[in-house]
N, C-alpha and C positions, 0 to 999 in steps of 0.2 A: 504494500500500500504506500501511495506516494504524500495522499493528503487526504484530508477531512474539512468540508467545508458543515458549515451549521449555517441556520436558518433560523430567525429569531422572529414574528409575527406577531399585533395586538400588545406591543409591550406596555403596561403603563408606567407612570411614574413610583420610583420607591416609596415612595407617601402613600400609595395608595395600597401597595401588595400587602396582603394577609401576612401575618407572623405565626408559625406552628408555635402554638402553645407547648412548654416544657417545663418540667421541674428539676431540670440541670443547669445547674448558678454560670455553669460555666459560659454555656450558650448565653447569656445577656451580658458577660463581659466580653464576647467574641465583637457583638452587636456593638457594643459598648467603641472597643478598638476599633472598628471599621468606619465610623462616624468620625474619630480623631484622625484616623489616617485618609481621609475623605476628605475634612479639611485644609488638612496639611499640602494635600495633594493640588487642592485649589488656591492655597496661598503660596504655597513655595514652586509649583509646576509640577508636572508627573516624574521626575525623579526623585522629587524628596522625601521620600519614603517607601520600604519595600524590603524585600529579604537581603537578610545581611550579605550575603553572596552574592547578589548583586553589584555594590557597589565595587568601586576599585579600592585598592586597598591603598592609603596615605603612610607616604615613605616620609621618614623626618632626615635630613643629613646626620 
């Protein structure tokens, strides 16, 4: 297989989608981080945040 294309249709805004109901704390501080790094993302540009391996790593002399 060379590639995978997806198809996304009817999306609405996040404001609007359902949230599965849970009783794992963990899940509302995932929600919790995605919202900080959401706006992080729109104040600093889409590199300013994301997996530590992504970035390049800062050499000091």
């Amino acid at each position: 297989m060379r590639g995978i294309a997806l198809r996304a249709e009817r999306l609405r805004p996040a404001a609007r989608a359902t949230q599965q109901l849970t009783l794992d704390g963990r899940d509302e501080k995932l929600h919790h981080l995605e919202a900080v790094l959401d706006r992080a993302r729109a104040r600093f540009g889409p590199g300013a945040a994301g997996a530590p391996s992504a970035f390049n790593r800062l050499t000091t002399p």
